[in-house]
C-alpha positions as CSV (number, residue, x, y, z in Angstrom):
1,X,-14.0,-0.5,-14.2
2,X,-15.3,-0.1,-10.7
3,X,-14.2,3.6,-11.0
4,X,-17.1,4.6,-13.7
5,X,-19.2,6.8,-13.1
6,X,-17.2,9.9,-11.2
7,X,-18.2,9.2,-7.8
8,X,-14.4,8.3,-7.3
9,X,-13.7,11.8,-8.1
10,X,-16.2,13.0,-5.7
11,X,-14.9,10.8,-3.0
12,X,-10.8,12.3,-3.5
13,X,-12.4,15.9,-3.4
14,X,-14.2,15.0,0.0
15,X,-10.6,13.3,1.2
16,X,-8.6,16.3,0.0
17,X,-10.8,18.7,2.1
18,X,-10.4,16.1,5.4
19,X,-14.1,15.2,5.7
20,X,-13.5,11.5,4.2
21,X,-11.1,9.5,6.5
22,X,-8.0,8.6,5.3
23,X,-9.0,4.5,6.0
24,X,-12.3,5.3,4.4
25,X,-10.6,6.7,1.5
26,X,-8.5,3.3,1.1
27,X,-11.8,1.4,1.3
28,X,-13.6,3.6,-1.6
29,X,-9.8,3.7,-3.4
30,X,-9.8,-0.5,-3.0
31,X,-13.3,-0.5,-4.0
32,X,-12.5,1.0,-7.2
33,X,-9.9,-1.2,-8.0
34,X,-12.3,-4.0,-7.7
35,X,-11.2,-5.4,-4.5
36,X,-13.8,-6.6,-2.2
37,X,-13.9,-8.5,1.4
38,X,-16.2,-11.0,-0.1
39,X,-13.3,-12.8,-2.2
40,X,-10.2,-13.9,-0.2
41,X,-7.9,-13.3,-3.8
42,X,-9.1,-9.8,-4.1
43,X,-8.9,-9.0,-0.6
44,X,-8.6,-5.1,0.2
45,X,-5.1,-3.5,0.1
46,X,-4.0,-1.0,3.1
47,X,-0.4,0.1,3.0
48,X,1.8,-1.1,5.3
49,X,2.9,2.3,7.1
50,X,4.4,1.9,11.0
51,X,7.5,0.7,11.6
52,X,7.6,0.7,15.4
53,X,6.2,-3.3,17.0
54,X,7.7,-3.2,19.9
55,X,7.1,-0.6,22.1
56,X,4.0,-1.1,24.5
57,X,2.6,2.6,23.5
58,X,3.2,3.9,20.5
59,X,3.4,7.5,20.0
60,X,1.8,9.1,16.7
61,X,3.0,11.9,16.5
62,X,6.6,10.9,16.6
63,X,8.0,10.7,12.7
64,X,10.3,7.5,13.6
65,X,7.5,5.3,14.4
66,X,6.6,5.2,10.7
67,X,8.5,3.7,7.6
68,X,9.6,5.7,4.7
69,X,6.8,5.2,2.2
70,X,9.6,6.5,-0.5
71,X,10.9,3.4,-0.5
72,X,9.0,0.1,-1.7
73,X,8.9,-2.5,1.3
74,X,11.9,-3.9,0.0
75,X,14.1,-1.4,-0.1
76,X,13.9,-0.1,3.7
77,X,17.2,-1.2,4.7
78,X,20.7,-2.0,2.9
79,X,20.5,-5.6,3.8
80,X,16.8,-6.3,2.3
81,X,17.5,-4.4,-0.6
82,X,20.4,-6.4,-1.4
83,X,18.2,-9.9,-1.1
84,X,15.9,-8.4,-3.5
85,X,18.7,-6.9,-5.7
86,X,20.2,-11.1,-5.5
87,X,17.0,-12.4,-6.5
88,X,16.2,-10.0,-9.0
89,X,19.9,-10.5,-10.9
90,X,19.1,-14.8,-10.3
91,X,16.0,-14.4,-11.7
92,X,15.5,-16.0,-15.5
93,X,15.5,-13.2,-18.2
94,X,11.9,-15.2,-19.3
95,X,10.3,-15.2,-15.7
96,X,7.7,-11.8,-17.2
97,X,7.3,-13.2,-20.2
98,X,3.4,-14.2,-21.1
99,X,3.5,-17.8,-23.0
């Protein structure tokens, strides 16, 4: 793993105690999953987190402009869960099976 070595740990402290950034933390985080911007299939992951595209300003501090991360992307309103609850029940019963 990417992870050896404790240096991941050392990084979380520094985040927990605010003197890593939080997009600096997702870069070391990424990094120690193996995910690099040198290959296009292992392109760094950032979570998608705003929810507001279409005001010209957008305001930080106000809670609404972000999605609620305790909800998969799916899941963040009735009518996409339900496509994703459809395609999950159509789904073949061998579609996550290795063979």
């Amino acid at each position: 793993l990417e992870a050896k070595g404790g240096w991941l740990h050392r990084v979380t402290a520094a985040w927990q105690h605010g003197r890593v950034s939080n997009f600096d933390y997702l870069l070391y985080l990424n990094l120690a999953a193996g995910r690099s911007f040198n290959d296009l299939a292992q392109w760094p992951v950032f979570p998608w987190v705003l929810r507001n595209y279409v005001t010209e300003t957008l305001d930080l501090s106000d809670p609404a402009n972000y999605r609620d991360l305790t909800k998969p992307v799916g899941a963040l309103n009735p009518v996409r869960l339900e496509e994703f609850r459809k395609r999950f029940r159509e789904m073949p019963s061998d579609a996550f099976e290795e063979g």
